[in-house]
CHARMM internal coordinates of N, CA and C (Angstrom, degrees):
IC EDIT
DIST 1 N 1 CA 1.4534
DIST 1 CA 1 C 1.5297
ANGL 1 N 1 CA 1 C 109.23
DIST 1 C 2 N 1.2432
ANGL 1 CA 1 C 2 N 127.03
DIHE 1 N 1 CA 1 C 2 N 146.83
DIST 2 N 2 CA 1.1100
ANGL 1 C 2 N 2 CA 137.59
DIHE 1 CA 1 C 2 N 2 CA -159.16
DIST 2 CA 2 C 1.5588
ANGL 2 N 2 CA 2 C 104.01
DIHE 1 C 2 N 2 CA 2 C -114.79
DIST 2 C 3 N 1.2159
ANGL 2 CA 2 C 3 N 129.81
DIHE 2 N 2 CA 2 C 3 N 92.19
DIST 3 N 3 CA 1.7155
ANGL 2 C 3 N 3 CA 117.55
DIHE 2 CA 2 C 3 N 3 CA 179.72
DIST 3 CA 3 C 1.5896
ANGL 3 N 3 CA 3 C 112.41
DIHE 2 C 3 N 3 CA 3 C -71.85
DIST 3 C 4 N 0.9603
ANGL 3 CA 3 C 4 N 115.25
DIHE 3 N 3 CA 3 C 4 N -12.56
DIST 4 N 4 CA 1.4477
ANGL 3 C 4 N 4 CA 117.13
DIHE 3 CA 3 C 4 N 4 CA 173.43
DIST 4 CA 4 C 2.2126
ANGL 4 N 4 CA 4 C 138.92
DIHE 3 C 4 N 4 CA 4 C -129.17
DIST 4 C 5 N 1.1487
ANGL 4 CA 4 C 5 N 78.36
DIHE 4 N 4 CA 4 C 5 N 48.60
DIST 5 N 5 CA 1.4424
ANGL 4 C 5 N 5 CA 103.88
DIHE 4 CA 4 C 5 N 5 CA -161.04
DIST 5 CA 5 C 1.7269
ANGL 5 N 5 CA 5 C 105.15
DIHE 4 C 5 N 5 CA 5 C -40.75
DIST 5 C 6 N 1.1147
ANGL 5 CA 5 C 6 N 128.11
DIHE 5 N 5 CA 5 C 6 N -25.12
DIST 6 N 6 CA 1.6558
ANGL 5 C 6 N 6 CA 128.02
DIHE 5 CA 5 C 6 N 6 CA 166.62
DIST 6 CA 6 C 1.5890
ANGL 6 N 6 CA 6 C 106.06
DIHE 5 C 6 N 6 CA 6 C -65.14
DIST 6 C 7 N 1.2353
ANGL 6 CA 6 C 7 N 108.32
DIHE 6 N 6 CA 6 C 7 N -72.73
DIST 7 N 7 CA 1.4738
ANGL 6 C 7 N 7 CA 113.60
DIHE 6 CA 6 C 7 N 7 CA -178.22
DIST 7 CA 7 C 1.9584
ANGL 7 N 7 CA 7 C 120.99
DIHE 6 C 7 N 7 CA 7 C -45.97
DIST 7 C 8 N 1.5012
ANGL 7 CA 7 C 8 N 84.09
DIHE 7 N 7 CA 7 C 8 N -49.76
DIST 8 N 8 CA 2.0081
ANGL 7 C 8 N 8 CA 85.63
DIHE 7 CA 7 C 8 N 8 CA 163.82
DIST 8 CA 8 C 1.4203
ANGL 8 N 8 CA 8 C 110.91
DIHE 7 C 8 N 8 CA 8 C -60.23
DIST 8 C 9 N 1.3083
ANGL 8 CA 8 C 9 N 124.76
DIHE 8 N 8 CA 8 C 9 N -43.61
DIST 9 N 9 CA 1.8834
ANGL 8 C 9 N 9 CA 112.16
DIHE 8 CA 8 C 9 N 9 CA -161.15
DIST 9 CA 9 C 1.6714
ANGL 9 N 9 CA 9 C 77.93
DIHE 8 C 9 N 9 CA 9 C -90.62
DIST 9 C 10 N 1.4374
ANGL 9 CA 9 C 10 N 133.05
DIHE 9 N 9 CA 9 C 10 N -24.49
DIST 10 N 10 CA 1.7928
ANGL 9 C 10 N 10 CA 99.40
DIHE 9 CA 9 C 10 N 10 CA 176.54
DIST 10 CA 10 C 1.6522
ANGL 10 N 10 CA 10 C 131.12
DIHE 9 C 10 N 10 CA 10 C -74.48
DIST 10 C 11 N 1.7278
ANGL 10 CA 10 C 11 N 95.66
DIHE 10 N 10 CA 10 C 11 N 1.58
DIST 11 N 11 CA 1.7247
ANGL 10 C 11 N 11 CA 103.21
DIHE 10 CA 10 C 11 N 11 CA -160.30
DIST 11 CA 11 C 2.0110
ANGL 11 N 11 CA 11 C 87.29
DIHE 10 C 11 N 11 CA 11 C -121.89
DIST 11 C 12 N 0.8666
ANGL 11 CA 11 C 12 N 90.05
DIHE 11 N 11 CA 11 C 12 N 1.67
DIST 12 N 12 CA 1.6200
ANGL 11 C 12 N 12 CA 77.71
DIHE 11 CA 11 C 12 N 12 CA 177.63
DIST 12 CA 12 C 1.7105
ANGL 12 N 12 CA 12 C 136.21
DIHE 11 C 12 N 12 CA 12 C -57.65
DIST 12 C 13 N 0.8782
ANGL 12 CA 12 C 13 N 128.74
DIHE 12 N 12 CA 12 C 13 N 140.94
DIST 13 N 13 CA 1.8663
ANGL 12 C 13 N 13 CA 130.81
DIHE 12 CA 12 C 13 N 13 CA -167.16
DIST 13 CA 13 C 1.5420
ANGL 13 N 13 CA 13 C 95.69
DIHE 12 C 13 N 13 CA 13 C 0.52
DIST 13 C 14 N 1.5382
ANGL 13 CA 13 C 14 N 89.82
DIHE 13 N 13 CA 13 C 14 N 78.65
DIST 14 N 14 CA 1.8701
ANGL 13 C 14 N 14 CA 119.91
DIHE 13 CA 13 C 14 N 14 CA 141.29
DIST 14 CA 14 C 1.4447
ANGL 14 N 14 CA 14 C 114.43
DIHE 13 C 14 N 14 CA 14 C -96.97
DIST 14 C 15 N 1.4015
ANGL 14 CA 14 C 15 N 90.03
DIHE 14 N 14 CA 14 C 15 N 140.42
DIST 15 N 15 CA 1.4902
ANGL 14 C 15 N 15 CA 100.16
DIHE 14 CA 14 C 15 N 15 CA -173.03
DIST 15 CA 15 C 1.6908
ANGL 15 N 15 CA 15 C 124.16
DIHE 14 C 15 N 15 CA 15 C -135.00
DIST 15 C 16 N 0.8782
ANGL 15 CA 15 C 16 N 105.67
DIHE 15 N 15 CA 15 C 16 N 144.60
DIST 16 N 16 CA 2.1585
ANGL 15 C 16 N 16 CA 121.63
DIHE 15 CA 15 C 16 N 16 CA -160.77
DIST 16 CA 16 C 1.4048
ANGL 16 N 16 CA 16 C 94.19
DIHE 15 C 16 N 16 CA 16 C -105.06
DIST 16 C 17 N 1.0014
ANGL 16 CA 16 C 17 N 105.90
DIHE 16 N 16 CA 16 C 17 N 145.71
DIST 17 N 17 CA 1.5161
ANGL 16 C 17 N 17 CA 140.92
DIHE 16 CA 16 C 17 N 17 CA 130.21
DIST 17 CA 17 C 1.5678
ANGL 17 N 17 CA 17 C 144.40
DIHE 16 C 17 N 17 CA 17 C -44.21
DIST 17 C 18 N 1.5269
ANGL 17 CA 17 C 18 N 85.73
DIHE 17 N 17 CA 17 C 18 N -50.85
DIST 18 N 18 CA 1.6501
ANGL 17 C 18 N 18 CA 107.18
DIHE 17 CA 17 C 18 N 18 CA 160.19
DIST 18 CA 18 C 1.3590
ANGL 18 N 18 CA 18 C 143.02
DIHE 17 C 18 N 18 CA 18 C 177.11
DIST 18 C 19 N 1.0917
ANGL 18 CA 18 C 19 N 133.59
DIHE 18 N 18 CA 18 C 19 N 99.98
DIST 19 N 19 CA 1.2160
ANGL 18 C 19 N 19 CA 133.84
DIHE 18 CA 18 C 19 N 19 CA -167.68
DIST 19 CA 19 C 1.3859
ANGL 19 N 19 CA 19 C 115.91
DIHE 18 C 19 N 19 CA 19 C 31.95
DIST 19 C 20 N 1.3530
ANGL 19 CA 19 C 20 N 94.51
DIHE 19 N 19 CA 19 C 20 N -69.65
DIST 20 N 20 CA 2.1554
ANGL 19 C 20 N 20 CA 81.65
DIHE 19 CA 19 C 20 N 20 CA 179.21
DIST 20 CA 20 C 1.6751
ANGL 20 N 20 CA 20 C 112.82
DIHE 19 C 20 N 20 CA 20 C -63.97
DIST 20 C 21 N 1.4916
ANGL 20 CA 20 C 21 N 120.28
DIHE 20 N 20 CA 20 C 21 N -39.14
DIST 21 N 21 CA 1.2624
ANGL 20 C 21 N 21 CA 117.53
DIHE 20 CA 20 C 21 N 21 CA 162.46
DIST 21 CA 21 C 1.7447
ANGL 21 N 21 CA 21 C 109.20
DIHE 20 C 21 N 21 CA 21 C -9.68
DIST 21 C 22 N 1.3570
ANGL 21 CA 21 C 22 N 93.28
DIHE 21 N 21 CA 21 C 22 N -89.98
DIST 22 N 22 CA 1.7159
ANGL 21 C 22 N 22 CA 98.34
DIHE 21 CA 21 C 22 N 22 CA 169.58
DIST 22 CA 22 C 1.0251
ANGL 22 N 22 CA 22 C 136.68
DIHE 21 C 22 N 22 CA 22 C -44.33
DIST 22 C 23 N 1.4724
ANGL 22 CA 22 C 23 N 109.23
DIHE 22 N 22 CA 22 C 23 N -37.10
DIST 23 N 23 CA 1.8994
ANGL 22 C 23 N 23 CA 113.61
DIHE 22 CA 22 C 23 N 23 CA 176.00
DIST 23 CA 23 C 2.2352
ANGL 23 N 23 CA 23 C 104.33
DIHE 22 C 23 N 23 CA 23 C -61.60
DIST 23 C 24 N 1.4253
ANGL 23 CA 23 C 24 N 90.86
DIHE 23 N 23 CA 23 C 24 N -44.37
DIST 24 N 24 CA 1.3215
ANGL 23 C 24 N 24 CA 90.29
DIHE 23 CA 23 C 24 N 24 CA 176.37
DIST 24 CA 24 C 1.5178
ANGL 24 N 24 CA 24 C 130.12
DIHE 23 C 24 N 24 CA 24 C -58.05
DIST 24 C 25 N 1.5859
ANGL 24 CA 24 C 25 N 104.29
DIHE 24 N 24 CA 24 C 25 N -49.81
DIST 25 N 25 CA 1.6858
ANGL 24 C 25 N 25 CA 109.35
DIHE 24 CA 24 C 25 N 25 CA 169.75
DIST 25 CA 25 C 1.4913
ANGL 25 N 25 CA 25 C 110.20
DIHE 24 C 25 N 25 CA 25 C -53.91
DIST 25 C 26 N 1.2669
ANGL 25 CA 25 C 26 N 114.16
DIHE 25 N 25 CA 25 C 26 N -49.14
DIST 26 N 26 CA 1.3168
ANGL 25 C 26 N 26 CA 115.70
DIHE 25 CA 25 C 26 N 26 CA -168.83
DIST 26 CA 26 C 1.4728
ANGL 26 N 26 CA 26 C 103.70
DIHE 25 C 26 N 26 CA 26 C -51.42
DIST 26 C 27 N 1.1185
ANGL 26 CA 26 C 27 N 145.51
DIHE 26 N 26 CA 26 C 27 N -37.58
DIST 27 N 27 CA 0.9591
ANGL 26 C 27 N 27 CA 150.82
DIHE 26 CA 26 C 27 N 27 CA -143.31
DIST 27 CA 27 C 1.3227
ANGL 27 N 27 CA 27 C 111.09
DIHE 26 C 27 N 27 CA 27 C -97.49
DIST 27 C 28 N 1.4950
ANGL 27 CA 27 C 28 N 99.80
DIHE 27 N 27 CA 27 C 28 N -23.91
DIST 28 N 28 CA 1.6184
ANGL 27 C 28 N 28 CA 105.83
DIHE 27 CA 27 C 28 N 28 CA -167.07
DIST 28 CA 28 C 1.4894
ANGL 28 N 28 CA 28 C 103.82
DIHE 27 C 28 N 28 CA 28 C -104.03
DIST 28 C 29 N 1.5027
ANGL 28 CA 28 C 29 N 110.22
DIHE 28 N 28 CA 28 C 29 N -9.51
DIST 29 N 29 CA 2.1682
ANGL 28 C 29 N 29 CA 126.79
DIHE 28 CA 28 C 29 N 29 CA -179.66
DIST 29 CA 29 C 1.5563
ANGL 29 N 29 CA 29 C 90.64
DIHE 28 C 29 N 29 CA 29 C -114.20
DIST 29 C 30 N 0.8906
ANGL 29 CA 29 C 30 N 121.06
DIHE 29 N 29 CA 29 C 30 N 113.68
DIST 30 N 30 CA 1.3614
ANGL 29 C 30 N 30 CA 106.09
DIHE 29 CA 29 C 30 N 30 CA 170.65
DIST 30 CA 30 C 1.3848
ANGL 30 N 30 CA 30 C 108.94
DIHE 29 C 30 N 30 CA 30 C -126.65
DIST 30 C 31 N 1.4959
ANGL 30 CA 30 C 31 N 116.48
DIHE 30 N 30 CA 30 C 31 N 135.60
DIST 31 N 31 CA 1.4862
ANGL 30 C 31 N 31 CA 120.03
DIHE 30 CA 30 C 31 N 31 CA -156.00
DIST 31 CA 31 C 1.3880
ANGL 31 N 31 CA 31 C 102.74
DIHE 30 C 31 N 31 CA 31 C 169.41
DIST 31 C 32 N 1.8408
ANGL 31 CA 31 C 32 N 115.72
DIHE 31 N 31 CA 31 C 32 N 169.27
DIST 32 N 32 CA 1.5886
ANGL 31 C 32 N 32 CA 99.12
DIHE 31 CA 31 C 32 N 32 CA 176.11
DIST 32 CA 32 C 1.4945
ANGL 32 N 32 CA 32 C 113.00
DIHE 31 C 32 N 32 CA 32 C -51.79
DIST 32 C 33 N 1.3499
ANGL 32 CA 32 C 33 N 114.51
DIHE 32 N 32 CA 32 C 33 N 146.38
DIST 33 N 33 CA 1.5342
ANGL 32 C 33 N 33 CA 133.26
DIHE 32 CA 32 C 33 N 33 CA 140.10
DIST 33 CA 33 C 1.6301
ANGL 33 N 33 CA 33 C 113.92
DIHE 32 C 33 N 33 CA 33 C -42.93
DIST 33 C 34 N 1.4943
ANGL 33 CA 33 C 34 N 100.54
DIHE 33 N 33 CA 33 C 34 N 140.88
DIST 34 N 34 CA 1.4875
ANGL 33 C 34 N 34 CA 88.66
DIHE 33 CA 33 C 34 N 34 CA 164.40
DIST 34 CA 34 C 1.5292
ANGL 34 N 34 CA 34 C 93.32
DIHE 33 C 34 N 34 CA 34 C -138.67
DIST 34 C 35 N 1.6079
ANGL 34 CA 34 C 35 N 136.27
DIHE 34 N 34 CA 34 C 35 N -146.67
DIST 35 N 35 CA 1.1497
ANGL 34 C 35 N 35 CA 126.96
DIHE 34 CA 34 C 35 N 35 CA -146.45
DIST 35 CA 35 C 1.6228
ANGL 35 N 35 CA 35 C 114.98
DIHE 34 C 35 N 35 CA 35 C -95.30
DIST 35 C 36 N 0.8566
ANGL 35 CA 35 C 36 N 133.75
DIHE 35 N 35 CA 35 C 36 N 137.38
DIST 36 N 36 CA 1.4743
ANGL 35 C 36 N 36 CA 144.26
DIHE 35 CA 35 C 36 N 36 CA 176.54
DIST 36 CA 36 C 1.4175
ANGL 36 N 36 CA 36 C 116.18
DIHE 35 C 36 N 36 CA 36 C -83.56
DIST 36 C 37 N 1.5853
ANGL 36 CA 36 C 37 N 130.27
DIHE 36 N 36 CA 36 C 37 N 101.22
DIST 37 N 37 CA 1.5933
ANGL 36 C 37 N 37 CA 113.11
DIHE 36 CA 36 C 37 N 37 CA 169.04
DIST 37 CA 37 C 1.4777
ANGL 37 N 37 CA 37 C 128.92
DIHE 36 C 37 N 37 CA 37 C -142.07
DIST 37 C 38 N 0.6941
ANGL 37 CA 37 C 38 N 104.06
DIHE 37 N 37 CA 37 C 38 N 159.38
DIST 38 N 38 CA 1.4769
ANGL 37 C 38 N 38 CA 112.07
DIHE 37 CA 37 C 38 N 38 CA -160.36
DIST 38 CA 38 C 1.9396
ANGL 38 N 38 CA 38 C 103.29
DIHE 37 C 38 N 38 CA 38 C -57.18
DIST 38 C 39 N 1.3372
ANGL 38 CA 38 C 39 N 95.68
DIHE 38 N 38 CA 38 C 39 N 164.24
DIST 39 N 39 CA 1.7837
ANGL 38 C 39 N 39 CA 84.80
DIHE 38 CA 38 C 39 N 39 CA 170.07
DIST 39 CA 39 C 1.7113
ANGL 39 N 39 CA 39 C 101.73
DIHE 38 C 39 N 39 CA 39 C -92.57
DIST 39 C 40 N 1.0955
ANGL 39 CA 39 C 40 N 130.23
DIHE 39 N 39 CA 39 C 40 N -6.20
DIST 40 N 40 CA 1.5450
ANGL 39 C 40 N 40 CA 133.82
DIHE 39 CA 39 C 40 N 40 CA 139.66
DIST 40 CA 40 C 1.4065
ANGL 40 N 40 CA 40 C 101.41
DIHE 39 C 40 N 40 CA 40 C -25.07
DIST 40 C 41 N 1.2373
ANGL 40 CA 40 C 41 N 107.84
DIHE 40 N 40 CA 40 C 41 N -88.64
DIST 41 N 41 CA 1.7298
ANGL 40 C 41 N 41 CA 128.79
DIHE 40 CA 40 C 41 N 41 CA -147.19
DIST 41 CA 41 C 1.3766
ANGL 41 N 41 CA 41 C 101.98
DIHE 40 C 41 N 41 CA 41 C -73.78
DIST 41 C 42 N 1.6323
ANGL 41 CA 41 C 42 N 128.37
DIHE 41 N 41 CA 41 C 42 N -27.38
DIST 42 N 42 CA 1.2706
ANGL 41 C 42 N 42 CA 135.24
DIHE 41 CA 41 C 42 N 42 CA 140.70
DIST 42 CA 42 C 1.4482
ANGL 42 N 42 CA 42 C 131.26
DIHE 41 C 42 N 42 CA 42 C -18.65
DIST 42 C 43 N 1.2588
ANGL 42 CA 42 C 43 N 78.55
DIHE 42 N 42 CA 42 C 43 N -62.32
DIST 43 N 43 CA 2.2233
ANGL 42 C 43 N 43 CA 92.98
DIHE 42 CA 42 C 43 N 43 CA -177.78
DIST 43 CA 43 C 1.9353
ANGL 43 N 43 CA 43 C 84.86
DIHE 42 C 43 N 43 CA 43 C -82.75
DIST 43 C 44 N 1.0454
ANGL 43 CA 43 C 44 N 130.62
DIHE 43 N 43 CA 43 C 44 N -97.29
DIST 44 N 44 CA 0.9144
ANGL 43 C 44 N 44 CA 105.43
DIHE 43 CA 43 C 44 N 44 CA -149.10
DIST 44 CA 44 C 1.5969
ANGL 44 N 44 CA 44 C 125.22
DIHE 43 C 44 N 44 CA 44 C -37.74
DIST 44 C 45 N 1.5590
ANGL 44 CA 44 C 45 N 124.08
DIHE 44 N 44 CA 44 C 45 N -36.56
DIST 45 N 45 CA 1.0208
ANGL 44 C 45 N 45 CA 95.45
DIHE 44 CA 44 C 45 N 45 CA -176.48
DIST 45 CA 45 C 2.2595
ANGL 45 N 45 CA 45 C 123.53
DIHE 44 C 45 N 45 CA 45 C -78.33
DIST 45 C 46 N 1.6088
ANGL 45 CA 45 C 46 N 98.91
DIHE 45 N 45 CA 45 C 46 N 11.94
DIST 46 N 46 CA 1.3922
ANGL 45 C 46 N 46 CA 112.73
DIHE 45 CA 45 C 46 N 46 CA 156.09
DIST 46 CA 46 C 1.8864
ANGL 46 N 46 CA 46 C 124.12
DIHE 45 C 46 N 46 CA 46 C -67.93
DIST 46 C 47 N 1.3313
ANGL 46 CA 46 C 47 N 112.95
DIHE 46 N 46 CA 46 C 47 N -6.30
DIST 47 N 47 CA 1.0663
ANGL 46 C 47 N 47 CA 126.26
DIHE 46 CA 46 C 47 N 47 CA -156.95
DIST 47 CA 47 C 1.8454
ANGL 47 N 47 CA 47 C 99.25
DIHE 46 C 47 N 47 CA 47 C -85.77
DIST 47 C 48 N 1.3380
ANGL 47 CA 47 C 48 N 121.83
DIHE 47 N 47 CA 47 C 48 N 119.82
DIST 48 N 48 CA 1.5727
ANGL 47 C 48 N 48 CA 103.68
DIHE 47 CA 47 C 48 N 48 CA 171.30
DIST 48 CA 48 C 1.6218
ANGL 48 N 48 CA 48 C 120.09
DIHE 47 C 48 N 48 CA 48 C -44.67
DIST 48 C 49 N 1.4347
ANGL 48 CA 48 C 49 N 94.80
DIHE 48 N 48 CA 48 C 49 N 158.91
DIST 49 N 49 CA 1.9489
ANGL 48 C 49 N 49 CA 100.12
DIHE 48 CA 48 C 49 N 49 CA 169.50
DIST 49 CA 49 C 1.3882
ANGL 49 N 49 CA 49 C 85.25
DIHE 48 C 49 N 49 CA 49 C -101.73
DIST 49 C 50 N 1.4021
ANGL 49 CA 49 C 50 N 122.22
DIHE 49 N 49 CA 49 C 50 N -60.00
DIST 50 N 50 CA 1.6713
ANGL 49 C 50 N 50 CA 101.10
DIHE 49 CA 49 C 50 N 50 CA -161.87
DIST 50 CA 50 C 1.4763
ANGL 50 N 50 CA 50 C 125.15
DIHE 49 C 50 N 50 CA 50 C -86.26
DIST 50 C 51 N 1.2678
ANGL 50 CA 50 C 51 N 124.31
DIHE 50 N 50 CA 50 C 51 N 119.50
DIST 51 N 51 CA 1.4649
ANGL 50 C 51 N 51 CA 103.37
DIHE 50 CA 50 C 51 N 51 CA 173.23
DIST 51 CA 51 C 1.4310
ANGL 51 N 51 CA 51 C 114.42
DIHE 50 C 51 N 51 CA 51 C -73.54
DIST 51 C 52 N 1.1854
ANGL 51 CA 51 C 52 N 104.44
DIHE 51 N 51 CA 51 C 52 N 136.65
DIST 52 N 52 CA 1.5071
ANGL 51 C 52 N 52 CA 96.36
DIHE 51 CA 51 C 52 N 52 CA 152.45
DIST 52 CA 52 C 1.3602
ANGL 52 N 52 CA 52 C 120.71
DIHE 51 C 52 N 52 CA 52 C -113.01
DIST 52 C 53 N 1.4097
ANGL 52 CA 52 C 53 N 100.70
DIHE 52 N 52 CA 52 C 53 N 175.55
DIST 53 N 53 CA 1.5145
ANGL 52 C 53 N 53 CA 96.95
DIHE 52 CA 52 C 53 N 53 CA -169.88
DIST 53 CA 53 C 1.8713
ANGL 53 N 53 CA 53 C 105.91
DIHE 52 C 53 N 53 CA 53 C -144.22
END
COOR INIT
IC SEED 1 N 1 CA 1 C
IC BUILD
């Protein structure tokens, strides 16, 4: 359940530059954290689970 459904669809896949990028926004939105990932962990998790064939 989502208690804040404006603020989630307004913070959704934002994206940095660099570490402080984020340390800075964060600082300036302040509210729960949610997950941090790499553009690594990005693509993979873009990757299908099922193949089909």
């Amino acid at each position: 359940m989502v208690d804040d459904i404006v603020n989630t669809r307004s913070n959704h896949m934002v994206f940095f530059r660099s570490r402080t990028h984020l340390d800075d926004w964060r600082e300036s939105n302040p509210g729960p954290e949610g997950a941090v990932l790499t553009v690594e962990q990005t693509h993979a998790l873009s990757v299908p689970i099922i193949e089909t064939s």
